[in-house]
C-alpha positions in Angstrom: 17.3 358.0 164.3 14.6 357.5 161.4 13.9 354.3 162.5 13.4 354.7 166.1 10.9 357.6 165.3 8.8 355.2 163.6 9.0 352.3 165.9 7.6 354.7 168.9 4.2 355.4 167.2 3.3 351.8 166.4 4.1 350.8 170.3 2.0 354.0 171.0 -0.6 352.5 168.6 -0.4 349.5 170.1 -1.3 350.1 173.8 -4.2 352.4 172.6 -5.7 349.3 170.4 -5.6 347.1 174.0 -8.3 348.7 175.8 -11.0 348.9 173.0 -9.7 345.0 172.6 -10.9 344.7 176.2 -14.6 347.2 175.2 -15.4 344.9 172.8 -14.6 341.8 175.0 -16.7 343.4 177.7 -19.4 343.8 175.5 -19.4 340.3 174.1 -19.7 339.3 177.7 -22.7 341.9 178.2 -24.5 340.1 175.4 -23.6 337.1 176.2 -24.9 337.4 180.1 -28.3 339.4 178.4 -28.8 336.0 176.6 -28.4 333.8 179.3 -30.7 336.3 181.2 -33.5 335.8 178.7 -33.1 331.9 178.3 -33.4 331.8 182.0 -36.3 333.3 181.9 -37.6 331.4 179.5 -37.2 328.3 181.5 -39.4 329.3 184.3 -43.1 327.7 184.2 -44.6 329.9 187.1 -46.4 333.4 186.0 -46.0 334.4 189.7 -42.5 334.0 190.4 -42.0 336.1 186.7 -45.0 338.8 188.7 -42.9 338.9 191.7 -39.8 339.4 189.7 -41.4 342.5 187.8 -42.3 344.0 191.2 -38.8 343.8 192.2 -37.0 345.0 189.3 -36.7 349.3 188.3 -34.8 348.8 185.0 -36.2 349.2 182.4 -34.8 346.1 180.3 -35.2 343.8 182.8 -38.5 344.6 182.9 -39.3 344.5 179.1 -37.3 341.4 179.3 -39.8 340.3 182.4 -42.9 341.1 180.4 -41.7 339.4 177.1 -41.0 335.9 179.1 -44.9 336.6 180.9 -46.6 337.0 177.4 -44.5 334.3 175.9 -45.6 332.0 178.9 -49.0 332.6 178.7 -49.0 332.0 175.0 -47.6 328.6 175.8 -50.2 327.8 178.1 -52.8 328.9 175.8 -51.8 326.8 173.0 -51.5 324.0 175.4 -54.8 324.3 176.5 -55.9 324.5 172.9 -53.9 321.2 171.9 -55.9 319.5 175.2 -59.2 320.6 174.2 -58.7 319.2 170.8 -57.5 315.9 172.0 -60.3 315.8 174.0 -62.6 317.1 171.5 -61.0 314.1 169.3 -61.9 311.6 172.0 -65.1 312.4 172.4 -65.7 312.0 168.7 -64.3 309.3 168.0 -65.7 307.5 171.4 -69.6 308.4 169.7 -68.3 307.2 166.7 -67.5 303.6 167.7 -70.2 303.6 170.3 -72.9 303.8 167.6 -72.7 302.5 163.2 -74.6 305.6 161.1 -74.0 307.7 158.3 -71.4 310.7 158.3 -71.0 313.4 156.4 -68.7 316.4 156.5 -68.7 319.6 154.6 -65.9 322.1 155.0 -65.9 325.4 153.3 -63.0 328.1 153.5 -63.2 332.0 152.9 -60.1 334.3 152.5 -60.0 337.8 152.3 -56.7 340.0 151.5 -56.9 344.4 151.6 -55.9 346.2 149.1 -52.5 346.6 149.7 -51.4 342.9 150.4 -50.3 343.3 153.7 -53.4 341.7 156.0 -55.0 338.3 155.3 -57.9 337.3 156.7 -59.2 333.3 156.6 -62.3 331.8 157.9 -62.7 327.8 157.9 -66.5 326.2 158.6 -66.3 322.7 159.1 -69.9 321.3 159.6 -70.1 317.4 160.6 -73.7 315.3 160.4 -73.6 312.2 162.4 -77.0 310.1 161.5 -77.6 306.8 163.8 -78.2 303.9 161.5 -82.5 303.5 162.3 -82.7 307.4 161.6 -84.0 308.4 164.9 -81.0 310.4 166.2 -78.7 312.9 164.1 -75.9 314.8 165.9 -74.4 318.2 164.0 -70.7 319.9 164.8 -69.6 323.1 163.4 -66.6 324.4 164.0 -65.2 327.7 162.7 -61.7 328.6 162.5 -60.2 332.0 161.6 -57.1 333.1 161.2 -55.8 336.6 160.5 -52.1 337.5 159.4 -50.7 341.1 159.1 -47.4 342.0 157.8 -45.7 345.6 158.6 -43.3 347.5 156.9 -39.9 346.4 158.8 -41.0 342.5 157.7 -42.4 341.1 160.9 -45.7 339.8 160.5 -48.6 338.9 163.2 -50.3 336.1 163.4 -53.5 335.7 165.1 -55.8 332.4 165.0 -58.8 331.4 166.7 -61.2 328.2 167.1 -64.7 327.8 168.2 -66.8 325.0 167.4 -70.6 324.3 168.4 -72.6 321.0 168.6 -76.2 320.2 168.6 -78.2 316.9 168.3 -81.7 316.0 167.9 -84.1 312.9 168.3 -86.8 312.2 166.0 -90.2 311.3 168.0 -93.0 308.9 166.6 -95.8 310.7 168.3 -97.1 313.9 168.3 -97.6 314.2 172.1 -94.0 313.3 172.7 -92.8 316.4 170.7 -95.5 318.7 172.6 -93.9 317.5 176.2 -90.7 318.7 174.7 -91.8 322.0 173.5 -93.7 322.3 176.5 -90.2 321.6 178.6 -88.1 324.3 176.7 -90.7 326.6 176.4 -90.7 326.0 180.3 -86.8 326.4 180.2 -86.7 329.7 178.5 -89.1 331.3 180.9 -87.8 330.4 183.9 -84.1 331.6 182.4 -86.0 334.5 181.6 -87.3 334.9 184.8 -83.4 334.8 186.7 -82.2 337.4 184.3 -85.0 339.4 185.6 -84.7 339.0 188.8 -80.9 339.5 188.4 -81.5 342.8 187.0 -84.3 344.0 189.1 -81.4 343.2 192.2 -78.8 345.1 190.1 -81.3 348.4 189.9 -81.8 347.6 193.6 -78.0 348.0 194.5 -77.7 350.9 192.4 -80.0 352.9 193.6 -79.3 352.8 197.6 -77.5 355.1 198.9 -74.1 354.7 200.3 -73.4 355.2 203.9 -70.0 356.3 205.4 -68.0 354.0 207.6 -68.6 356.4 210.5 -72.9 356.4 210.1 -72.5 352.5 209.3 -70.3 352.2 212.9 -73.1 354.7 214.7 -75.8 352.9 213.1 -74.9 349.4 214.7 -73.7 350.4 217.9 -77.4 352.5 218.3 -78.6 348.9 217.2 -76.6 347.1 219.9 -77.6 349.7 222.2 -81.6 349.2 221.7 -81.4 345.3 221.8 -79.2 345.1 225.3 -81.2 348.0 226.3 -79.5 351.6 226.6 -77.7 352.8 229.7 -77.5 356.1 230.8 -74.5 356.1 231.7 -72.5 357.0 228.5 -68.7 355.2 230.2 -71.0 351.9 230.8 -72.6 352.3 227.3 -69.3 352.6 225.9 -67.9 349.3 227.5 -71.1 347.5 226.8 -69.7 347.1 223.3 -66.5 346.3 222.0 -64.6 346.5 218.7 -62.0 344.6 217.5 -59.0 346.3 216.8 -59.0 345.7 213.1 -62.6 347.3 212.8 -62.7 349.9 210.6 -59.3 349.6 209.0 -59.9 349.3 204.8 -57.9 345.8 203.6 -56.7 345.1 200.1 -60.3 343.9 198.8 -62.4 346.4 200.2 -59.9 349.0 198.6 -60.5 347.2 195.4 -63.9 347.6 195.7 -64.0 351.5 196.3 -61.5 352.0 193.9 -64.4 350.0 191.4 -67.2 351.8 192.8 -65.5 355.0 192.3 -64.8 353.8 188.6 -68.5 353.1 187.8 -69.9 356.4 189.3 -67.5 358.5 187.1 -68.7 356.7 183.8 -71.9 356.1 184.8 -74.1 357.6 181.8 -71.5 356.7 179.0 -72.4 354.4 176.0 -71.2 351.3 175.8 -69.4 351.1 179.5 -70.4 348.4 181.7 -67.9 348.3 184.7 -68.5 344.5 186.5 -64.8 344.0 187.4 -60.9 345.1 186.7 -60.5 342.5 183.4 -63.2 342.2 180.6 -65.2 345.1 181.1 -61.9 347.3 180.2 -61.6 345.0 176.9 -62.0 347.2 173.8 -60.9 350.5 175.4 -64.1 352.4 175.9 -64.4 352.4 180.1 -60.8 353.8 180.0 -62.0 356.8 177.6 -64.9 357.1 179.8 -63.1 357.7 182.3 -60.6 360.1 181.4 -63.1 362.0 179.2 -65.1 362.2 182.7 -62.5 364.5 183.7 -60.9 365.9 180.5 -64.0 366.2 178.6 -61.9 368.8 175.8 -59.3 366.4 175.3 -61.5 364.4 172.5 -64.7 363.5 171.3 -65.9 360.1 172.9 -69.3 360.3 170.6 -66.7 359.0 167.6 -65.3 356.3 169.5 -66.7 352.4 168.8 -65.9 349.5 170.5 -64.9 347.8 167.7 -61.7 350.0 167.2 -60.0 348.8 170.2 -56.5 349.5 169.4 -57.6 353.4 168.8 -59.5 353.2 172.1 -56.5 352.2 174.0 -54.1 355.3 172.3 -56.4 358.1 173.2 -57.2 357.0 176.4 -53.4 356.4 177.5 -52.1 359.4 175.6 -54.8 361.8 176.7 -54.5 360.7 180.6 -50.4 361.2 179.8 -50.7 364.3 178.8 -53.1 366.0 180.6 -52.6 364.6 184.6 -49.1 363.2 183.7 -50.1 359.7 184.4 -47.4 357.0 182.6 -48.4 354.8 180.4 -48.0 351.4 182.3 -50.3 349.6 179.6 -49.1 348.7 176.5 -51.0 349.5 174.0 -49.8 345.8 171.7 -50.6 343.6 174.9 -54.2 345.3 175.4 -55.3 344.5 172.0 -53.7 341.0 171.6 -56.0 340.2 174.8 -59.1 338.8 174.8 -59.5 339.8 178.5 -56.2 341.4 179.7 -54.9 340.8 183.5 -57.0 342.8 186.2 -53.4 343.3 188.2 -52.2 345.3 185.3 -55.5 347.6 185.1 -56.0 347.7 188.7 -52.1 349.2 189.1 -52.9 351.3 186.2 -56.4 352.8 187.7 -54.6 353.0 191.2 -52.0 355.5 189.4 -54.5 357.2 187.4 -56.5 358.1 190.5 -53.3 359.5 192.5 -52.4 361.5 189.5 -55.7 363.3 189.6 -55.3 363.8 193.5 -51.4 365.3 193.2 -53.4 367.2 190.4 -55.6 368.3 193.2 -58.9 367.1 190.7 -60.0 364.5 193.1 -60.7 365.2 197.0 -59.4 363.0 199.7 -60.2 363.3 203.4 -56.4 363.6 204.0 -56.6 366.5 201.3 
């Protein structure tokens, strides 16, 4: 009897060790499909198929996943069209090299910088090249700057961040003094004319501002009174009516006018605030401060905007997306990391994020529609 007693709890035992057997096979296979997942991502080229694919998708790991395979293609393409600049760059020098014998020299001198606490490293790199033609009369100068700026956190991940610019400039000796007044006369001529466009450019700007915007409904009455005096008017109001027709479509807003009211609107609400300069949906939302504008135009208690600088962007970009959050319940679609690796980030992204903004504040009633 003893031994049958113990052989019934290991068969017991037994059958209840098969199904977690099969868990942790079916999570070896949910791992191993996530993989696949992101190496098939990985593998496509196209930033609008990976767009179209973030439309699409309501989870929320695919569509970290998504985003992760978008930044990672974009950083590709970056550093491809940094590799072809240089080659090109390379051409070009060596090209003027061999087209012309002189005397070269190059100077590089490099600058690092650590904090205090031996987690950021900053390096700068000047490289200056002189390129003098063998008679003397022609000298060619390159500078190039490279910086790069590491960052190490506290879990051991580190960020790297590098960046290249370079400048050229050459000049021509002249024998006679009335050859180098007809040059100075010619960029002196240069600068005021360019001086002149910017003017003119501005004074147009000021122009635009400062008309006053007309409804669709006066701009539709406005033309057909036009129409009206030109064919000559009828008194007949049924003959008048007739006398001009509209297409179907007229009147009916389309995605780019949309666009533009939607930028219109965001340049009269932060119109008056320091450092905001709205021109388009990309680079004039870089470091942060037109998003604070614009929630501080609304939620002026939620914090001081006289503290914040442009050159804190990352700070810029937390109290603007925190503050909208919590006061009008507006989700963060921005990430803050992407917003600040960015030189210019994507105008999709901050046009879907204004777009929610703005319905927020209407649910909030805090914006009035015509529906409303």
């Amino acid at each position: 009897m003893e031994p049958e007693m113990v052989e019934q709890p290991q068969a017991r035992r037994l059958e209840s060790e098969l199904p977690n057997g099969m868990e942790k096979v079916q999570v070896r296979e949910l791992e191993r499909r996530s993989k696949l997942n992101v190496e098939e991502l990985n593998r496509i080229e196209d930033e609008d198929v990976l767009d179209k694919m973030l439309d699409q998708t309501a989870d929320f790991e695919e569509r970290r996943l998504i985003r992760n395979a978008m930044r990672e293609l974009r950083q590709r393409k970056r550093d491809q069209r940094e590799k072809e600049r240089d080659q090109r760059l390379q051409e070009t020098r060596s090209q003027a090299m061999a087209g012309r014998a002189g005397h070269t020299t190059e100077t590089t001198t490099t600058q690092s910088t650590q904090s205090a606490n031996g987690s950021a490293r900053s390096t700068v790199t000047k490289t200056e090249r002189l390129v003098q033609s063998s008679d003397g009369t022609k000298t060619s100068r390159t500078t190039t700057m490279e910086s790069s700026y590491v960052k190490r956190s506290d879990n051991g991940n580190s960020t790297f961040v590098q960046t290249k610019s370079s400048y050229s400039s050459s000049s021509k000796k002249t024998g006679s003094i009335f050859d180098r007044e007809d040059e100075s006369a010619s960029r002196q001529s240069s600068l005021a004319a360019l001086e002149q466009r910017q003017a003119e450019k501005k004074k147009e700007l000021m122009k635009a501002q400062s008309l006053p915007k007309t409804s669709a409904s006066q701009a539709r009455k406005a033309m057909m009174e036009k129409l009206q005096k030109e064919g000559g008017s009828s008194p007949n109001p049924i003959a008048a009516r007739t006398a001009v027709q509209r297409s179907s479509s007229f009147g009916v807003p389309n995605a780019n006018s949309i666009k533009q009211m939607l930028l219109d609107w965001c340049r009269a609400k932060t119109r008056g605030y320091e450092h905001v300069d709205i021109q388009n949906f990309s680079s004039s939302w870089s470091d942060g401060m037109a998003f604070c504008a614009l929630v501080h135009n609304f939620f002026p208690e939620a914090f001081d905007y006289s503290q914040l600088t442009p050159q804190n962007r990352r700070h810029n970009f937390e109290v603007a997306f925190s503050s909208a959050e919590k006061h009008v319940d507006c989700p963060q679609l921005l990430d803050v990391e992407d917003m600040v690796r960015m030189r210019e980030p994507d105008w999709k992204c901050v046009y879907t994020y204004i777009q929610e903004f703005y319905r927020c504040l209407v649910q909030k009633g805090l914006v009035k529609t015509k529906k409303s």
